[in-house]
N, C-alpha and C positions, 0 to 999 in steps of 0.2 A: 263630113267636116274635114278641115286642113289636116295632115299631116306634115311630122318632120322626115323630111326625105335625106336631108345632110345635116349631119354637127360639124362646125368646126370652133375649137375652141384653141385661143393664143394666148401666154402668159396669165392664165387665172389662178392663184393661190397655186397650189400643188403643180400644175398642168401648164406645161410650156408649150407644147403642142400637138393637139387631137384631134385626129379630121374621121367622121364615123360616119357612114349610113348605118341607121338603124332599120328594124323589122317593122312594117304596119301595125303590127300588135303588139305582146306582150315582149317585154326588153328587158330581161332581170338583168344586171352588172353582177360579178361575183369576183370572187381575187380576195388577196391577205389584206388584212386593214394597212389606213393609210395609204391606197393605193389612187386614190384619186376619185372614186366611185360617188360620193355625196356631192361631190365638185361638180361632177358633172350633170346632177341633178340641179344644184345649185344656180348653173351657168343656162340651163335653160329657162328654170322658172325667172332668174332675173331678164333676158333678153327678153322672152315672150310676155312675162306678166303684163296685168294692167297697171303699170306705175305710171306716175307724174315723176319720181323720183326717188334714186335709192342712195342712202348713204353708202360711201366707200371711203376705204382706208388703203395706207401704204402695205399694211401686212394682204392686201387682196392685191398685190402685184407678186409675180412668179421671182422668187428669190429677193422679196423686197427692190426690183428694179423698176422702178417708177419711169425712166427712160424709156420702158419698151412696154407702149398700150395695151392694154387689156383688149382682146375682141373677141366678140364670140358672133358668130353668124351663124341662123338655121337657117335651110334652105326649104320651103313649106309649099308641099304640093296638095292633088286634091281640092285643090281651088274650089268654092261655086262661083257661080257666071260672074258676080258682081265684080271678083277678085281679078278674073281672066279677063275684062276686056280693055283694050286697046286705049279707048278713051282714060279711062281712070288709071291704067299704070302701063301705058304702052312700052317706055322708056325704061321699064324696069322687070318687065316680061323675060322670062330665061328659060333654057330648056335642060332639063334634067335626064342623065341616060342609066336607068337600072342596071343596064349590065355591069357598066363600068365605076360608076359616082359620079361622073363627071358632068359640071354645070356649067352650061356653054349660052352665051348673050344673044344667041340666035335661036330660037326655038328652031327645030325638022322634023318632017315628019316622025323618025325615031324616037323623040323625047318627048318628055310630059312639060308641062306649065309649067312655070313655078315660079314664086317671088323670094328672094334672099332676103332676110328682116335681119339686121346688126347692131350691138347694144357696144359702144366704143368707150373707153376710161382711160384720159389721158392722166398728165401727172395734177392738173387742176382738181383730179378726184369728180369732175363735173359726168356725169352718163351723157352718155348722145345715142336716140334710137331714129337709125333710119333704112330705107329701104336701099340695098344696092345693086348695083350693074357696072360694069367696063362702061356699059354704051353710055349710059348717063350720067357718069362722070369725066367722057369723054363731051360731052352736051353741055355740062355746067349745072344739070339737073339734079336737084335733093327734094327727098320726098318722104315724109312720113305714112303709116298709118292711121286712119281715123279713130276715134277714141271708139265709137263704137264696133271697128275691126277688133281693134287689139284688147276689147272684152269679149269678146267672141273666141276669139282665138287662146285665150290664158288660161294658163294651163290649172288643172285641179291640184292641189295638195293635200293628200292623208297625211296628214302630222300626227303627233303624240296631243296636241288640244285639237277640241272638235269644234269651240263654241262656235268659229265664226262660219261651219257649214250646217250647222244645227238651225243657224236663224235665218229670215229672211231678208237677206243683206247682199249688194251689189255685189255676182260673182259669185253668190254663194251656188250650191248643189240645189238648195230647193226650188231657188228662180231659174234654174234649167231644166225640172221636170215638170212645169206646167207654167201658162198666161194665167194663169190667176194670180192677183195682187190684193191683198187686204189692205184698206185706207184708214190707217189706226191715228191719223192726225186729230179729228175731231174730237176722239175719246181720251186723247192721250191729252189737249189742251184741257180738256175740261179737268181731266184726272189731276195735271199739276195747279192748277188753281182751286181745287176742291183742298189739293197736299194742303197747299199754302196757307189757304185761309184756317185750317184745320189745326196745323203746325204754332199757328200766332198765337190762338187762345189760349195751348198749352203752355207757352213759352211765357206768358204773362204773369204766368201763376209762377212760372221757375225763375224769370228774369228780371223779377218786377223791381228788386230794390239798383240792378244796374240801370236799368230802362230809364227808374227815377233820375238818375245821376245824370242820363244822359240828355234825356229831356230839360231837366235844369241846368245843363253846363251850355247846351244851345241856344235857351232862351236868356243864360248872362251875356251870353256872346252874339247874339240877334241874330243866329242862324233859325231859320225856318224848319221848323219840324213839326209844326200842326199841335196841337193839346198835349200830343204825346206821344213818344217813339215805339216803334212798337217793333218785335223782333220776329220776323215772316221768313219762309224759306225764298236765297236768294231767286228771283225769275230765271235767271243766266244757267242756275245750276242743275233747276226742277227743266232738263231740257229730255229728249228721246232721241237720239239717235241711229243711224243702221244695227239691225237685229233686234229692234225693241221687240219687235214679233219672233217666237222662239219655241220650238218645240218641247212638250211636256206629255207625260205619260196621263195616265185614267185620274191619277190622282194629284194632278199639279203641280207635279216634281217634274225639274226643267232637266232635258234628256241628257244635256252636257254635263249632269252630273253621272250619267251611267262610267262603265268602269272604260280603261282605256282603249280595250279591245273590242267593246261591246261598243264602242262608240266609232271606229276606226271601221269597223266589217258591216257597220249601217249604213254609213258613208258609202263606200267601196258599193256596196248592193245599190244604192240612191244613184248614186255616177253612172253606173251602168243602164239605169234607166234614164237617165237623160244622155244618153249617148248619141241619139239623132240632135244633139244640139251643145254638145261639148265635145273638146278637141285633142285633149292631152291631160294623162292624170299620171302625177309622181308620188312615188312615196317610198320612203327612205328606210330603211329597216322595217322591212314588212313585217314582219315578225314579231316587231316590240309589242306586249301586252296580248296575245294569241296563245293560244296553247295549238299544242300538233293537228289536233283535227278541224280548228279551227283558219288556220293558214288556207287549207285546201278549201275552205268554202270563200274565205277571200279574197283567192286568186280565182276560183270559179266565178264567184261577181263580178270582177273582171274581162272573162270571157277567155280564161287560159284554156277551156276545153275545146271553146269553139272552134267549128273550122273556116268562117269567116269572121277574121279579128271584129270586134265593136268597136275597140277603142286602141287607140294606141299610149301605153302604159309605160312609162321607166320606172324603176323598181332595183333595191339594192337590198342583199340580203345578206346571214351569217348562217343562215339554216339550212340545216341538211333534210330538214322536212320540205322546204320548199324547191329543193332542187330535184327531191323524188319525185315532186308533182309535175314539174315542169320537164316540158320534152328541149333536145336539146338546141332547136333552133331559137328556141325562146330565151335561153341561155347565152349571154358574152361575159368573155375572161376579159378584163383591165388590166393590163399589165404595162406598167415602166421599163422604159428603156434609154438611150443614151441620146437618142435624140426623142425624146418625146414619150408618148403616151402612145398605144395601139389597142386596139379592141377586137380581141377574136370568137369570132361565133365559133362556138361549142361544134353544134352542126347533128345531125343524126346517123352517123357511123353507127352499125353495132356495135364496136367494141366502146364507141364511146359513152353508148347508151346503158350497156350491160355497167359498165364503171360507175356511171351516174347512183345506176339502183345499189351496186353494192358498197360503194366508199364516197357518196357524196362530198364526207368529210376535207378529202382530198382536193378538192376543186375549189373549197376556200383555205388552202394554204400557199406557201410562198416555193416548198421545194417537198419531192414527192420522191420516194425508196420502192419502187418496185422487189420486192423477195418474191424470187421463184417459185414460196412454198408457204404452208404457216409454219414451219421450222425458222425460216427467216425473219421472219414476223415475231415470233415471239423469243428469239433470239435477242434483235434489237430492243423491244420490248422492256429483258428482263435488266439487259445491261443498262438501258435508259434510266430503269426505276434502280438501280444500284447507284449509279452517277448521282443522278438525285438527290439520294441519303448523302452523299462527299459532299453536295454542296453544288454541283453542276445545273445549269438551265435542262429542262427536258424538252425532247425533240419538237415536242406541243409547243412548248414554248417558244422555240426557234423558229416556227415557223413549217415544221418540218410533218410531213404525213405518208404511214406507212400503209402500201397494199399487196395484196396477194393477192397471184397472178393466178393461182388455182391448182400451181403444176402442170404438167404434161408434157406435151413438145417442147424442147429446148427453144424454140423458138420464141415459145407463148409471151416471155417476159416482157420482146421488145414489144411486142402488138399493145403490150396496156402501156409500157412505156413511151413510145411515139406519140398515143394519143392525149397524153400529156404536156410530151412536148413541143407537138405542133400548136398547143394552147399557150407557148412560152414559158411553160415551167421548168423548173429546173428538177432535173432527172438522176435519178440514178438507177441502177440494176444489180440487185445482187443473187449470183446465182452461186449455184453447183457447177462441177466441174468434170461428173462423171458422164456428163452426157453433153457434148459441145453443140454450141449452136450455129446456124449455117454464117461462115466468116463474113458475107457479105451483110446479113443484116447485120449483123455486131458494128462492122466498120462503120455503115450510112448511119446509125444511129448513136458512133463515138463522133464521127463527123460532123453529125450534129449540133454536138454540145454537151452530148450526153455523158454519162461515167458510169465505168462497169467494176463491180469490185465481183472478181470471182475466187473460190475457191482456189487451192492451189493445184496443180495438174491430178486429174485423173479423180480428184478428192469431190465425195458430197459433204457437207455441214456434218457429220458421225463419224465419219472419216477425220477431217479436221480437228474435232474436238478431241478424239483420242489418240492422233496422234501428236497433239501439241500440247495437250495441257500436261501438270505435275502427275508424276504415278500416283500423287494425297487425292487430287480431283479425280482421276479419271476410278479411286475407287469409290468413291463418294457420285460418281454418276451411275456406276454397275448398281451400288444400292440403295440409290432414287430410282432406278429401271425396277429392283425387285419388289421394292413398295408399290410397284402400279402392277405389275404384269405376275408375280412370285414364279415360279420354277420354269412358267415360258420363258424367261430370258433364258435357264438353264439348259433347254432343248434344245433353242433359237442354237447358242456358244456349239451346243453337242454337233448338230447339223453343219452347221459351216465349218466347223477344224475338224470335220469327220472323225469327229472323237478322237482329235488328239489334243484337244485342251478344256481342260474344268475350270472352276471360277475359284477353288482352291489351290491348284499351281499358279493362278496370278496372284494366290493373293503370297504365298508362299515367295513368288518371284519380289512383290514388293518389301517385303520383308525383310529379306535376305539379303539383295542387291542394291534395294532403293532406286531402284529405277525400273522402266517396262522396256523390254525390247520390241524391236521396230514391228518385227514380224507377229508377237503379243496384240501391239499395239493394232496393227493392220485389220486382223483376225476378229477385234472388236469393235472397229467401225465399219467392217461389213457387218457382223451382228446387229444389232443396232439401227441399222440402215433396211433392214428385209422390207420388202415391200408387203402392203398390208398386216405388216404386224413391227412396224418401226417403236422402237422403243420410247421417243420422243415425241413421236409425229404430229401432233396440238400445238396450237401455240400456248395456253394454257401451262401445258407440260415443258414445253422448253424455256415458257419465262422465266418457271420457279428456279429452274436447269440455270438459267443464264444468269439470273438475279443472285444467289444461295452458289454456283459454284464456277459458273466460269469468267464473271464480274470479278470476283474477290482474286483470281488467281492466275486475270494478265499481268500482271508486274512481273512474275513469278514463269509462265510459260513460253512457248519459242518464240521467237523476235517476229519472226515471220507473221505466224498469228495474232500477234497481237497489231501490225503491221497493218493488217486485213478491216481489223474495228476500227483503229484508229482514222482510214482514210475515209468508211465509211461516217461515222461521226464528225469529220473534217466539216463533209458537208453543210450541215447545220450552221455551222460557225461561220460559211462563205471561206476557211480553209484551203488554198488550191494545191495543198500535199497532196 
């Protein structure tokens, strides 16, 4: 069956302009809400449907400008013969070239068939569906679809109601999985004349003193109404129309009363068996009414595992279950931009596959923090949930999604950052600074677009915190360190000042002085910082760190560091400090 080979979409609600080839198969949209994603579900099912006609309004023009038409045009390859020949759409015959997108009025040998089908809404609000080309509008030639093309071709909907695929009704899922037809006219005429007659003799007994009234008010007035009026169900009303025939379980309960999910993943299973004879199936929040393990059996109905697609599917989601299941060419990011809409395939990168499984989360938000480590991680974390308590939006909120990169090579950050933001996110990086990364990737990736909040020279995140915050915090982190680890931090101190500093001369030094010297201070964020035996190293452990004492005690510590949060949380806000 057809395929859509090209989207392009002009001026439709959200979407001023989006020009997409999609995958043969499986095509989940993902991106921050509001990004245009149901639109674009929306903009097909309207072009391709089987309509006579659809209501429009001025709020369905891009910025309410009723001045500049609505047009959406797919480009539908995959033809069978009837579609491809000469005779029936010669003038409207076009060649399609996979490598590039590009759809050219001359078919060659390089390209495939293809017909352009376009659904146009001027300011009359009136639709117009017709087939296009240069050539035949250079000809003078218009031309539609046949009614029975454009049921054939329209596309399926899993929605949130099932009944009108439950029954067997023009377009529904069950007249595409078998020629069998049930002729329930006969049974169904006799049924509403059995109603009727049935309805009357009760009614007699209920209605009999108005009946009288009305019998007698007809016969003062010489209206014709036979002996006596009698109150039958109307004919017009006792009628059957598409879906009288409806699927019911063992016991005669009608299936569309099953629950949401249970009714949406029947569907999905049904479509896929009529896939030799349907063309396109959408569904807009796959997710709604599924629980996790159930997602992955309705996108297997679909044929996400296969390696020859069945069907070609759009699909919009919020779930990080469905993005573990799906590989990432099955995957495009929707993203806005200044001139329009873009749509970037995911694609099957390792790193971007590896990111998929671990922070799916990530790839339905609007801007992404790469931390070098889970010190950074749950750094921003704890300070996030402090802000919070003041009153602040949290990073969730904003749009904003944290990953860890895992550590290692100084390198490592940009490789999960990049593959982010060649998806057009918006990026950041926050690293350490004890170990620099190679200058050029840093630059290609500030070049970018990208922002690097690092450390200050020479400093990791233990480093930083002791040497910037109050000597009140930095004792109040030595004794959150000995509640987790008790006299190893004491060996850790012993080891690195080669026993020349206890945890009783500092605390003596705060005492005394009220303040920590630099070289004090230095001595304990290499402490601190050992490797394999960091004193914070969890993100766990650093949020309660971040939340309980170095949250509470920026107003109060070096400018500098607090300098360092602030431009990091800038971002959120779309801030350009």
């Amino acid at each position: 069956m057809a395929r859509i080979k090209k989207i392009e979409i002009a001026n439709f609600r959200g979407i001023q302009q989006l020009t997409w080839c999609p995958a043969p198969g499986i095509n989940c949209l993902i991106g921050p809400s509001d990004s245009g994603k149901s639109t674009v579900l929306d903009a097909i099912d309207l072009c391709l449907g089987a309509r006579r006609n659809v209501p429009f309004s001025d709020s369905d023009f891009f910025g309410l400008d009723i001045t500049k038409p609505i047009s959406i045009t797919l480009t539908l390859g995959e033809l069978d013969d009837a579609m491809r020949t000469l005779e029936n759409f010669g003038a409207f015959l076009r060649g399609f070239s996979p490598t590039n997108g590009v759809v050219e009025d001359e078919p060659t040998v390089n390209t495939e068939i293809v017909l352009s089908w376009n659904l146009t809404v001027a300011s009359d609000l009136e639709p117009s569906w017709t087939l296009v080309s240069d050539r035949a509008t250079q000809q003078g030639i218009t031309r539609t679809l046949a009614w029975k093309d454009r049921i054939a071709l329209a596309p399926t909907r899993i929605g949130t109601f099932a009944d009108f695929n439950l029954g067997w009704q023009r377009g529904s899922v069950l007249n595409r999985i078998s020629e069998e037809r049930a002729d329930a006219s006969t049974a169904l005429v006799k049924a509403a004349r059995d109603a009727r007659s049935a309805f009357g003799e009760q009614a007699e007994q209920q209605l009999g003193a108005a009946l009288k009234i009305v019998t007698d008010t007809a016969r003062e007035l010489g209206v014709h109404v036979g002996a006596k009026a009698k109150a039958l169900l109307d004919s017009q009303s006792v009628s059957f129309g598409g879906g009288t025939i409806s699927l019911h379980n063992e016991n005669g309960i009608p299936l569309r009363n099953l629950g949401i999910g249970s009714a949406r993943l029947l569907i999905a299973g049904l479509q896929r068996k009529a896939a030799a004879t349907t063309s396109i199936v959408l569904s807009d929040e796959l997710e709604y009414g599924l629980e996790p393990h159930r997602i992955a059996r309705f996108l297997g109905s679909l044929g996400a595992k296969e390696p020859v697609p069945p069907l070609q599917v759009f699909l919009t989601t919020h779930s990080p279950v469905a993005l573990r299941e799906l590989s990432g060419n099955q995957l495009f990011v929707l993203r806005r931009n200044s001139e329009g809409h873009n749509v970037h395939p995911v694609g099957t990168d390792n790193e971007i596959q590896s990111t998929i499984r671990l922070y799916p989360e990530a790839f339905l938000a609007e801007s992404v923090i790469v931390g070098e480590g889970a010190s950074e991680i749950g750094l921003l974390r704890g300070i996030d949930l402090f802000r919070v308590e003041q009153g602040h939006a949290s990073l969730a909120a904003l749009g904003v999604a944290l990953v860890d990169c895992g550590g290692g090579e100084a390198d490592r950050p940009y490789a999960r950052a990049t593959a982010f933001q060649s998806l057009g996110y918006r990026v950041m990086v926050l690293r350490d600074d004890d170990k620099k990364p190679t200058a050029a990737t840093e630059d290609a990736f500030i070049k970018s677009g990208g922002t690097v909040v690092a450390y200050r020279t020479g400093r990791a995140l233990e480093d930083e915190l002791f040497a910037s915050l109050t000597p009140t915090a930095c004792q109040q982190l030595i004794t959150y360190a000995y509640e987790l680890h008790g006299d190893l931090i004491c060996q850790h101190l012993q080891s690195v000042s080669e026993s020349a500093l206890t945890f009783e001369q500092i605390w003596d030094e705060i005492k005394k002085t009220s303040t920590l010297s630099e070289e004090t201070r230095s001595i304990l964020g290499q402490t601190a910082r050992r490797k394999k035996a960091g004193w914070f190293k969890s993100i766990s452990w650093m949020e309660h760190v971040a939340r309980t004492i170095v949250a509470p005690d920026l107003p109060l510590c070096d400018p500098g560091f607090r300098a360092l949060i602030d431009k990091v949380f800038a971002l959120a806000s779309h801030d350009p400090r």
